[in-house]
N, C-alpha and C positions, 0 to 999 in steps of 0.2 A: 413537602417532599416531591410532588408532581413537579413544581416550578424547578427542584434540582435538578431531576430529569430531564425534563424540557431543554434547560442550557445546556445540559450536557448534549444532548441530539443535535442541537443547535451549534456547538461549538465543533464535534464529526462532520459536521455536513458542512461549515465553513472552512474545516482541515481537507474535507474533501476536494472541495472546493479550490484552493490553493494546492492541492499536490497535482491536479489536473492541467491546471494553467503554469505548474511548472513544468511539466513533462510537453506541455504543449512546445513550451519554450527551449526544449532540448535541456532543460536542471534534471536530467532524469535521479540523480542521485538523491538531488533534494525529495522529489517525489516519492522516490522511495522509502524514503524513510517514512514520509509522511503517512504515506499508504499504510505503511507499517505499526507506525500510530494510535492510528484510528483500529487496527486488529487488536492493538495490544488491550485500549480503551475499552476495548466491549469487543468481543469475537464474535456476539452475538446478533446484534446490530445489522441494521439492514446497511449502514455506512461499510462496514466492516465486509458482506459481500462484494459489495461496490470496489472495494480495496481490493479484497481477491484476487476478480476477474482482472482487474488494471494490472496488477502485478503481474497477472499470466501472459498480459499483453505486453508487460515489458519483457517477461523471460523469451517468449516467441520472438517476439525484436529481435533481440542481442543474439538468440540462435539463428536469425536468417542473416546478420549483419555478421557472421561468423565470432560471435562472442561468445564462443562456446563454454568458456568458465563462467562467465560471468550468467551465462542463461543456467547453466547445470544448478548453479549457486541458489536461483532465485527458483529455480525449479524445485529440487528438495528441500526449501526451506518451507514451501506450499506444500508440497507431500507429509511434509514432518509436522504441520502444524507452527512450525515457531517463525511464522511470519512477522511475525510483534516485537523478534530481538535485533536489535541495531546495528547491528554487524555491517560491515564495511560491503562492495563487490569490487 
């Protein structure tokens, strides 16, 4: 049971991993989702905070890069909790 767990951490933290180096790479949609993921995976999860913040940082982006739907979007979906659903921006 512990060794399930363990991959499972282990498989968040190389999602994490990858959604990072895509947003590096400007895949910000890819990332998103990714982020997304890893909340849906475990909300509770220390990967899962990590996802959060990132996500925040994409909504501030897109609100300073005058993206304003697309930040509103990723904004309430944080406030609402349903960060986890795969929904398109």
């Amino acid at each position: 049971m512990a060794e399930i767990a363990l991959n499972k951490t282990k498989a968040r933290q190389a999602l994490l991993e990858m959604a990072q180096e895509w947003d590096k790479q400007g895949k910000t949609q890819h990332a998103i989702e990714s982020y997304e993921a890893i909340i849906e995976a475990d909300s509770e999860s220390k990967e899962a905070g990590q996802s959060g913040e990132r996500l925040l940082e994409i909504a501030k982006r897109f609100d300073q890069e005058g993206k304003k739907n697309s930040a509103y979007y990723l904004y309430h979906k944080l406030a609402q909790g349903r960060a986890g659903s795969h929904d398109r921006i």
